[in-house]
N, CA, C and O atoms as a MOPAC input file, in Angstrom:
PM7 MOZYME 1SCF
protein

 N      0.79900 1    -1.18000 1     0.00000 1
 C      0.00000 1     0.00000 1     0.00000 1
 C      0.85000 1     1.25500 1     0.00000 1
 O      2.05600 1     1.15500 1     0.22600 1
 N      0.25600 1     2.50000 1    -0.25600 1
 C      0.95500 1     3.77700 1    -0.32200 1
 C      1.00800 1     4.13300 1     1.38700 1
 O      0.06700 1     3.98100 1     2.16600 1
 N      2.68400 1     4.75900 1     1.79500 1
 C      2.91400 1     5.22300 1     2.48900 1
 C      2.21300 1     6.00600 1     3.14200 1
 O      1.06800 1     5.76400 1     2.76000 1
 N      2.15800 1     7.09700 1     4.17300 1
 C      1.71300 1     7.81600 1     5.04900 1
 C      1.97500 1     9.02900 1     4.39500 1
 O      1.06900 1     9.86300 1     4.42300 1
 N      2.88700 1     9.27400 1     3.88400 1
 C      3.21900 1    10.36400 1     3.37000 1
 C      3.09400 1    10.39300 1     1.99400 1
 O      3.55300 1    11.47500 1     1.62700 1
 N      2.64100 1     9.64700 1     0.89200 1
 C      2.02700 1     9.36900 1    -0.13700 1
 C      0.84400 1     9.77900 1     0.16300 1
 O      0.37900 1    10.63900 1    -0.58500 1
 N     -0.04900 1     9.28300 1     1.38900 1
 C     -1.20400 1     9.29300 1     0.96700 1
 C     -1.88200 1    10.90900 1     1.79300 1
 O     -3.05600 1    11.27000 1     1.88800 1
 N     -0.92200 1    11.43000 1     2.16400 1
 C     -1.26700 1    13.05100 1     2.92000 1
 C     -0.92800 1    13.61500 1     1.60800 1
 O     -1.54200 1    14.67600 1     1.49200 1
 N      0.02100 1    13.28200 1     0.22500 1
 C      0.29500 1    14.46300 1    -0.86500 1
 C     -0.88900 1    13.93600 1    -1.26100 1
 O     -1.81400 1    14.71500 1    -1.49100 1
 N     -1.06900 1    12.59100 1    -1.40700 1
 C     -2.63200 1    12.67500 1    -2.64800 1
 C     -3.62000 1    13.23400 1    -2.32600 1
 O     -4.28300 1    13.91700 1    -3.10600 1
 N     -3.96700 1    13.00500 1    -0.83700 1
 C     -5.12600 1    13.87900 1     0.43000 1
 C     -5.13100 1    15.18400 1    -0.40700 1
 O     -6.01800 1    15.50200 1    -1.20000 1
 N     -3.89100 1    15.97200 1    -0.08400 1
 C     -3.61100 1    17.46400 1    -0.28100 1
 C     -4.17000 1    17.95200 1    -1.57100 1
 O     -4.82100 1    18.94600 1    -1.89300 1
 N     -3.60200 1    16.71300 1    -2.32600 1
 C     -3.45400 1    17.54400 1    -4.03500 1
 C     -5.10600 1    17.30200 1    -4.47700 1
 O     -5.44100 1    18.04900 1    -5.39700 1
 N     -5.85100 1    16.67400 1    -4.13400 1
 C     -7.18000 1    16.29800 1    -4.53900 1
 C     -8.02100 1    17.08900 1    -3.85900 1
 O     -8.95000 1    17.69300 1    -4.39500 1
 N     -7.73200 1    17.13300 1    -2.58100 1
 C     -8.68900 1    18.83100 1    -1.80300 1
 C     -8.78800 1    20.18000 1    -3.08000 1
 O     -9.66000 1    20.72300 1    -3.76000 1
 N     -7.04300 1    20.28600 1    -2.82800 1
 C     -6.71000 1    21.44200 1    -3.47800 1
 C     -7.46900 1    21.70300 1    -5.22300 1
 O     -7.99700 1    22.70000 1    -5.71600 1
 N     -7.17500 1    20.11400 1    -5.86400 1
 C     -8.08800 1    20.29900 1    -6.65900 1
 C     -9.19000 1    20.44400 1    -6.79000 1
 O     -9.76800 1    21.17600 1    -7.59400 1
 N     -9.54000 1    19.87500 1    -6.14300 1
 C    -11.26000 1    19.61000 1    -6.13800 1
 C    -11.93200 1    21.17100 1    -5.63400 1
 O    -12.93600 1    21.66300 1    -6.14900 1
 N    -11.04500 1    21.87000 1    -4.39700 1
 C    -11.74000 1    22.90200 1    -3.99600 1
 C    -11.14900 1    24.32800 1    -4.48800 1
 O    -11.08400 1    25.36200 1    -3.82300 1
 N    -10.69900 1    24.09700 1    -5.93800 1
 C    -10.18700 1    25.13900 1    -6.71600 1
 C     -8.52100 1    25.97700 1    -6.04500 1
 O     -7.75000 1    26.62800 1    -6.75000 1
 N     -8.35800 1    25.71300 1    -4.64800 1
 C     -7.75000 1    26.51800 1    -3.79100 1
 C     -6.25800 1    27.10300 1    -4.93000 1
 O     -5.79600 1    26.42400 1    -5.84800 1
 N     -5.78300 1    28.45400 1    -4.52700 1
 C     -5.20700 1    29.35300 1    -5.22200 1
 C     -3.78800 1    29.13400 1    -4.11900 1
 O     -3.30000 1    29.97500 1    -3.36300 1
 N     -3.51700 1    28.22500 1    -4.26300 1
 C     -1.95200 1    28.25700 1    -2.63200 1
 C     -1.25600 1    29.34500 1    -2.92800 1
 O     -0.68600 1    29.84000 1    -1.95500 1
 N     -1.05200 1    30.09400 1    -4.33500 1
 C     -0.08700 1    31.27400 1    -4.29000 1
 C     -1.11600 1    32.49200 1    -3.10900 1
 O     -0.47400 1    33.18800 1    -2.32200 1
 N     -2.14200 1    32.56000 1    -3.13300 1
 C     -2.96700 1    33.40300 1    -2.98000 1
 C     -2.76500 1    33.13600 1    -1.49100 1
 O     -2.86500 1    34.22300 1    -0.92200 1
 N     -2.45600 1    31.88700 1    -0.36700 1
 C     -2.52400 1    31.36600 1     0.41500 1
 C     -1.26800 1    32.06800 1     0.93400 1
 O     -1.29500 1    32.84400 1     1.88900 1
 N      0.01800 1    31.69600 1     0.13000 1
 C      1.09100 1    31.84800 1     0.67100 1
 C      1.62300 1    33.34900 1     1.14400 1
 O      2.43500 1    33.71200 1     1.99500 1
 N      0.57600 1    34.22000 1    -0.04000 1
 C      1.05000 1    35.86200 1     0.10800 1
 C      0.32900 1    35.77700 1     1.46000 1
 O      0.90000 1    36.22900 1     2.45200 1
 N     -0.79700 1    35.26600 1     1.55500 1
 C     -1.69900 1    35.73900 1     3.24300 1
 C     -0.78900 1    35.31200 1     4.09700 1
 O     -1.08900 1    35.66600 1     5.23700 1
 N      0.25600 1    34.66600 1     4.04300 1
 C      1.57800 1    34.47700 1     4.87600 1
 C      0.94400 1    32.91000 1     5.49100 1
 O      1.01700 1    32.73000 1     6.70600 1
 N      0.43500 1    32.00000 1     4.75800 1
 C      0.43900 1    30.53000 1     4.97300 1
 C      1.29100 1    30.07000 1     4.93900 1
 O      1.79700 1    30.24600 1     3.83100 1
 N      2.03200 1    29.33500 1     5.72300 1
 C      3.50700 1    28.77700 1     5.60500 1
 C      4.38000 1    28.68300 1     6.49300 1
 O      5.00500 1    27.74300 1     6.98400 1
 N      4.33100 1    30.56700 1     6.75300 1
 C      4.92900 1    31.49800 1     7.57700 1
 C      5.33800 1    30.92100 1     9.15500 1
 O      4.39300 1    30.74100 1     9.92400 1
 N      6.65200 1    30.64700 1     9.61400 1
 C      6.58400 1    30.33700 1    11.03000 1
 C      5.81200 1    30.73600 1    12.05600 1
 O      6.46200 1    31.50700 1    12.76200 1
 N      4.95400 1    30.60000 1    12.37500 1
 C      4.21000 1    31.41000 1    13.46100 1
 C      5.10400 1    32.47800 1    14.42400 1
 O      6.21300 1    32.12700 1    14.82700 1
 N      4.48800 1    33.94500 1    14.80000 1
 C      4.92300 1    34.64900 1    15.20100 1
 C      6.27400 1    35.41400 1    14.85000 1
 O      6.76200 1    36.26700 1    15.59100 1
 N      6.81400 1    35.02000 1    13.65500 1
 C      7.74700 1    36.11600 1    12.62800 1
 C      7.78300 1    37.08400 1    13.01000 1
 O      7.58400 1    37.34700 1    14.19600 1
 N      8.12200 1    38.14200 1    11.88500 1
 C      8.44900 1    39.07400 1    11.68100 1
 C      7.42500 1    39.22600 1    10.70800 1
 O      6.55100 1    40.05100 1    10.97200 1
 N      7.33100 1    38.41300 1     9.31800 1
 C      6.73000 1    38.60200 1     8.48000 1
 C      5.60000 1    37.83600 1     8.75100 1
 O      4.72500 1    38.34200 1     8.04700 1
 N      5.25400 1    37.17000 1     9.19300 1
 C      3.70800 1    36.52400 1     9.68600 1
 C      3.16200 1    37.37900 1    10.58600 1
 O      1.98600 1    37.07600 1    10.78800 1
 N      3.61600 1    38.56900 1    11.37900 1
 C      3.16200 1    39.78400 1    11.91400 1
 C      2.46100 1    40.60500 1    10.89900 1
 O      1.28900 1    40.97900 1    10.86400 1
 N      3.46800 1    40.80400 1    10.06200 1
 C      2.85000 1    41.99200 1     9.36300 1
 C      2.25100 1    40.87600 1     7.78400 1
 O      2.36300 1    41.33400 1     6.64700 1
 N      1.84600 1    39.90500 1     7.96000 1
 C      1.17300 1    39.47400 1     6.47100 1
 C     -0.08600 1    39.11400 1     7.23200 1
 O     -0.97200 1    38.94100 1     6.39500 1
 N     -0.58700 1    38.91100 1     8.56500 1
 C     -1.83800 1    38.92800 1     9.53100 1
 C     -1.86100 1    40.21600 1     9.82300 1
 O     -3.04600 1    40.54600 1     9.87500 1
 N     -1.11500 1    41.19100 1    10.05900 1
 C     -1.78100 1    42.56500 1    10.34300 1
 C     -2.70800 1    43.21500 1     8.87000 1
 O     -3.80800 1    43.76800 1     8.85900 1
 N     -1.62100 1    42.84300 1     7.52000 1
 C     -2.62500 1    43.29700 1     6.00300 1
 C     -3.86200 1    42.16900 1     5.83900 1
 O     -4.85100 1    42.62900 1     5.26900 1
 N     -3.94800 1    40.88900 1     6.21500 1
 C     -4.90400 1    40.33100 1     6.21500 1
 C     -6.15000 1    40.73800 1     7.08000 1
 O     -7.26000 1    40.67600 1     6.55100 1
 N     -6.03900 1    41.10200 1     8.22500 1
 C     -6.92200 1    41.64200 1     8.98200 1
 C     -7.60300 1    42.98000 1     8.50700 1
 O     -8.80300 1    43.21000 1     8.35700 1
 N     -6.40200 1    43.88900 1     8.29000 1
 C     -7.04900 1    44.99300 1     7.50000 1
 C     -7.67500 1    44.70800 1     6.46700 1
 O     -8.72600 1    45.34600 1     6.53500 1
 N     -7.64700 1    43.99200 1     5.33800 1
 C     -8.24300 1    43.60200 1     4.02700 1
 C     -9.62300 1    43.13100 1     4.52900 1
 O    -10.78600 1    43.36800 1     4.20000 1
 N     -9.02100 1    42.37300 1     5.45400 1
 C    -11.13200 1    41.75500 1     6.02700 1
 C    -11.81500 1    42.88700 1     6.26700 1
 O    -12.82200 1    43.23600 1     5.65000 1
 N    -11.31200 1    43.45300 1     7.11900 1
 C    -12.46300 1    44.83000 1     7.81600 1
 C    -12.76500 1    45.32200 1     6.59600 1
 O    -13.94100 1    45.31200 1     6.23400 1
 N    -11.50700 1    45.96000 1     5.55700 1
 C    -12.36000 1    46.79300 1     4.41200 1
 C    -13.15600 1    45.68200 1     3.78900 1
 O    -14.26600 1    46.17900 1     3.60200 1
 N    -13.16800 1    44.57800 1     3.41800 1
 C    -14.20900 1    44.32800 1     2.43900 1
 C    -15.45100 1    43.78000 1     3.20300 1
 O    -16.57200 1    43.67300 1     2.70600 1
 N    -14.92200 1    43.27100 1     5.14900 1
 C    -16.58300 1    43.65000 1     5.58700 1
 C    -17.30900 1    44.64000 1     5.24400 1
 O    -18.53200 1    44.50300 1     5.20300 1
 N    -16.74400 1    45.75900 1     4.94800 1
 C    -17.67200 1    47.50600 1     5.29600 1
 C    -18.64800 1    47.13800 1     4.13300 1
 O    -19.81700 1    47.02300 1     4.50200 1
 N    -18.48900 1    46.99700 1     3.23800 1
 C    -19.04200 1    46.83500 1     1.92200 1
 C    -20.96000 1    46.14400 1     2.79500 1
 O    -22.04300 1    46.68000 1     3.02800 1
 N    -20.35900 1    44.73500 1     2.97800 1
 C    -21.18900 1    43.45000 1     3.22200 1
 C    -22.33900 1    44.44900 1     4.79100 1
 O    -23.51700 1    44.80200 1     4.85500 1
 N    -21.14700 1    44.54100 1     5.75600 1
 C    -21.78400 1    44.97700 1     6.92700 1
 C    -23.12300 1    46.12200 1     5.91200 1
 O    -24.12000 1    45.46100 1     5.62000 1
 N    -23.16500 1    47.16100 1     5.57400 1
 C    -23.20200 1    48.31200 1     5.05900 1
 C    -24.60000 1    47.98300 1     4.55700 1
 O    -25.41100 1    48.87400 1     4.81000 1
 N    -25.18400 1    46.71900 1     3.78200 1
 C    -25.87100 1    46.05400 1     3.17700 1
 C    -26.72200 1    45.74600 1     3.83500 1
 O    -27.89900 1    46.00500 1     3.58400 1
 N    -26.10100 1    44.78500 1     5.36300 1
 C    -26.90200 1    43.87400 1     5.76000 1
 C    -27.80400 1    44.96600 1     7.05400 1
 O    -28.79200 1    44.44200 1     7.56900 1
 N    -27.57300 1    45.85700 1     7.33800 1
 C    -27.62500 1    47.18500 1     8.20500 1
 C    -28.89800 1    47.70900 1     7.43500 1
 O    -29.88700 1    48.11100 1     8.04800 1
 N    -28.83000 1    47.68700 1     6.22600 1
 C    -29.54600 1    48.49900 1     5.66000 1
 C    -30.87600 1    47.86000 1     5.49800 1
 O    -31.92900 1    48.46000 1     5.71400 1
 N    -30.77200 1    46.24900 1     4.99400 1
 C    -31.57400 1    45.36600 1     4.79300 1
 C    -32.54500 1    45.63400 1     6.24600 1
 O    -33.77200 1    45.71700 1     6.20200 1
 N    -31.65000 1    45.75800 1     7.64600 1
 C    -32.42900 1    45.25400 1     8.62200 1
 C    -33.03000 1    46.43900 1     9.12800 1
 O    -33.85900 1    46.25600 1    10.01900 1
 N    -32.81100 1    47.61400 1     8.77500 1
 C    -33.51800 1    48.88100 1     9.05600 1
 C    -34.69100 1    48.88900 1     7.93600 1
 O    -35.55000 1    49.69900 1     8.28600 1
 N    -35.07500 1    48.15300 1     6.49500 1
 C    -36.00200 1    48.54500 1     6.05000 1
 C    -36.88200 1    47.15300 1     6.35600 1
 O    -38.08300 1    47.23000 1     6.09700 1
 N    -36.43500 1    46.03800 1     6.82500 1
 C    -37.37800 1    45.37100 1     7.80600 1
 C    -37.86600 1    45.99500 1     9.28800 1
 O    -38.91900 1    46.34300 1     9.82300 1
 N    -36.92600 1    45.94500 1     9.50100 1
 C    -37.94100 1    46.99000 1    10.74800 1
 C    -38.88900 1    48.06400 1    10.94000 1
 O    -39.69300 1    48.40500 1    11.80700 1
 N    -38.51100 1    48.45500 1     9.85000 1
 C    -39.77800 1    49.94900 1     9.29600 1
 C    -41.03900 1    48.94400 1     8.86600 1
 O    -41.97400 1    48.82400 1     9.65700 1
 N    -41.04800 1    48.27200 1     7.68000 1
 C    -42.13500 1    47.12000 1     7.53300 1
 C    -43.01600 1    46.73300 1     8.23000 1
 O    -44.24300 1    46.82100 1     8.17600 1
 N    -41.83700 1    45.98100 1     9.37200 1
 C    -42.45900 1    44.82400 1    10.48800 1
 C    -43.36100 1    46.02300 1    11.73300 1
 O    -44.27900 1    45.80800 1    12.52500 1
 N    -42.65200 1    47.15500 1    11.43900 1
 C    -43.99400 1    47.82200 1    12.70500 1
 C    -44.70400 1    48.60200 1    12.31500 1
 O    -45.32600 1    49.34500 1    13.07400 1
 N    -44.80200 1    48.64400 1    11.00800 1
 C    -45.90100 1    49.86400 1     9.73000 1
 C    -46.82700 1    48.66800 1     9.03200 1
 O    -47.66600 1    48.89800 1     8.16100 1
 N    -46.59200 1    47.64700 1     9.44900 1
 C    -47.45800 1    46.80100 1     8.62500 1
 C    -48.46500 1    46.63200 1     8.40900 1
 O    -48.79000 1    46.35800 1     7.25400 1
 N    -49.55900 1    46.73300 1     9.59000 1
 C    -50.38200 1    46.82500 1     9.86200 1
 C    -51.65100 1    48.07500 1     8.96800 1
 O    -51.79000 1    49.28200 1     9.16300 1
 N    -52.17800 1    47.41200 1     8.27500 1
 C    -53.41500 1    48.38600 1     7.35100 1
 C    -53.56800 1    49.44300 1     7.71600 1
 O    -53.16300 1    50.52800 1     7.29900 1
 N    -54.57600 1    48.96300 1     9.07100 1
 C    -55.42700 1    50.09300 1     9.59400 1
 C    -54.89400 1    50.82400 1    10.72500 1
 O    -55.52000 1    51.44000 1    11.58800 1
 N    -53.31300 1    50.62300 1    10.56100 1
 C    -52.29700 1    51.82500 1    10.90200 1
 C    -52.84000 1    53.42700 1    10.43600 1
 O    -53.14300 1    53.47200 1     9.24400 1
 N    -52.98700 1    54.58400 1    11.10100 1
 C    -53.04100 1    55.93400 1    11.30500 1
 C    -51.69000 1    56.26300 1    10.59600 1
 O    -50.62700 1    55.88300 1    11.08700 1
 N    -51.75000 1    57.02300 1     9.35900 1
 C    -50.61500 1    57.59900 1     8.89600 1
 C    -49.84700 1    57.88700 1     9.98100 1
 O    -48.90300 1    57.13200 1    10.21400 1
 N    -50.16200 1    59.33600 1    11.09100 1
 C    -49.54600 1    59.81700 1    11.81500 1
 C    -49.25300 1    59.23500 1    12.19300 1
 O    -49.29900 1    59.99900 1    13.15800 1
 N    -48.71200 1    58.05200 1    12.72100 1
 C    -48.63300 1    57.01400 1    13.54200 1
 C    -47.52200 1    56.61800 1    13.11700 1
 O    -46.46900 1    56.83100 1    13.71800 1
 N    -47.63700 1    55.84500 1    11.77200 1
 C    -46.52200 1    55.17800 1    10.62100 1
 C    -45.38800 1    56.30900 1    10.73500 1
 O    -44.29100 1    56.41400 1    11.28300 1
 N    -46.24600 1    57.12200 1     9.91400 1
 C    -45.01600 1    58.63000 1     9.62300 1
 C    -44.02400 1    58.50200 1    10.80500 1
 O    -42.82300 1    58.46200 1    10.53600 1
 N    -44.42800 1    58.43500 1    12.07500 1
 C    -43.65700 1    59.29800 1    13.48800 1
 C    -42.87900 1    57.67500 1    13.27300 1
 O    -41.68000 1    57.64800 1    12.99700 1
 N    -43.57700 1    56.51800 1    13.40800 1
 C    -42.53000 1    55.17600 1    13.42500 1
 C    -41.67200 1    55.14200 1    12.70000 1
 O    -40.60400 1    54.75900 1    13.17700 1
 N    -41.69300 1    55.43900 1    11.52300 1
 C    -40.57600 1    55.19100 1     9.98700 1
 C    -39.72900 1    56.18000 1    10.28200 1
 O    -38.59000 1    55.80600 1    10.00100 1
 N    -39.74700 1    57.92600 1    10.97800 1
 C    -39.03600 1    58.88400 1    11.35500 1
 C    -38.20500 1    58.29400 1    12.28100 1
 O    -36.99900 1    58.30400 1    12.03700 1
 N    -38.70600 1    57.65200 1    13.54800 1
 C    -37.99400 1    56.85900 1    15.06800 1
 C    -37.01400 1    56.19400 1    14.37200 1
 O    -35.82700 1    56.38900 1    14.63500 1
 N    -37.49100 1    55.16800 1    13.21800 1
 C    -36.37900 1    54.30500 1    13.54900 1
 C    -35.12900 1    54.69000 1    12.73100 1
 O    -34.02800 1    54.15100 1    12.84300 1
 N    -35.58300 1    56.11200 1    11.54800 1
 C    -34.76800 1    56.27600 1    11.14100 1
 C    -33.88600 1    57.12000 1    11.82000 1
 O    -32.73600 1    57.29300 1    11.41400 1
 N    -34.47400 1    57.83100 1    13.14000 1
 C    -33.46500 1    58.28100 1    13.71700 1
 C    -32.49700 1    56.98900 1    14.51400 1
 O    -31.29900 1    56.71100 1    14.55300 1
 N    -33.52700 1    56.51800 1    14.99200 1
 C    -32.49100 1    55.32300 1    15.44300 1
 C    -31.37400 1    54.70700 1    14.70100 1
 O    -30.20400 1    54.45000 1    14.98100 1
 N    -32.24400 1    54.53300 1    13.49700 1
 C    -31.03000 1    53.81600 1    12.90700 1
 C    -29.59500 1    54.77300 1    12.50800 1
 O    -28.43500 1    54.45300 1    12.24400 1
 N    -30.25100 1    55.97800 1    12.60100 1
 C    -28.53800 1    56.91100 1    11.74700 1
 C    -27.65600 1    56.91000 1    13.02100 1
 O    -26.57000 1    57.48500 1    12.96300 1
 N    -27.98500 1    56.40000 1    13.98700 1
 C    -27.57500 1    56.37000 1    15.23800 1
 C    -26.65000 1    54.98700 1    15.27700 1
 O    -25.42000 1    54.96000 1    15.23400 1
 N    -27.56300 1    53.82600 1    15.36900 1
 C    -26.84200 1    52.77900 1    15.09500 1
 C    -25.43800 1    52.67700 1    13.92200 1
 O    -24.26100 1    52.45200 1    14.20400 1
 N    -25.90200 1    52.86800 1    12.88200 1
 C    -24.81200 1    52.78100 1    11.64400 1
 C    -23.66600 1    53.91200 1    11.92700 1
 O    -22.54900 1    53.57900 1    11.53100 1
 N    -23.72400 1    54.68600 1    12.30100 1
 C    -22.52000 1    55.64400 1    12.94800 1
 C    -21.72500 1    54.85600 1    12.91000 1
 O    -20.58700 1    55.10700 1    13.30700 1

């Protein structure tokens, strides 16, 4: 039968295929990297930053989604009184410019 270490490269190489993975793309994120470097410091400090900016995008979305459910979910009601709606949809939008700050 194939070795132990035969059968962790075939493991590897068939993940990797199968799940498209980009290892150059891996290695710049400092995969590899001895833990606690010099350069595994600062290739986890640009990785971290890169997350936050392309959360803002996602966060930004999902914020928005849940402020125009909430206007919905308590205006829903038919035989809601404009004045009523109006002053709710105003609340939460003050609330919300509050929250998203």
């Amino acid at each position: 039968g194939l070795g132990l270490s035969d059968k962790k490269r075939r493991l590897s190489t068939y993940i990797r295929d199968r799940a498209g993975l980009d290892m150059g793309a891996f290695r710049s994120a400092g995969y590899g990297l001895p833990s606690f470097s010099s350069a595994w410091k600062t290739a986890r400090a640009e990785c971290q930053g890169k997350l936050y900016d392309l959360g803002a995008p996602l966060r930004a979305k999902v914020m928005f989604a849940l402020g125009c459910t909430a206007k919905s979910k308590m205006t829903w009601d038919p035989d809601m009184c404009n004045c009523l709606r109006n002053r709710l949809v105003d609340l939460i939008d003050l609330v919300w410019d509050d929250l998203t700050l």
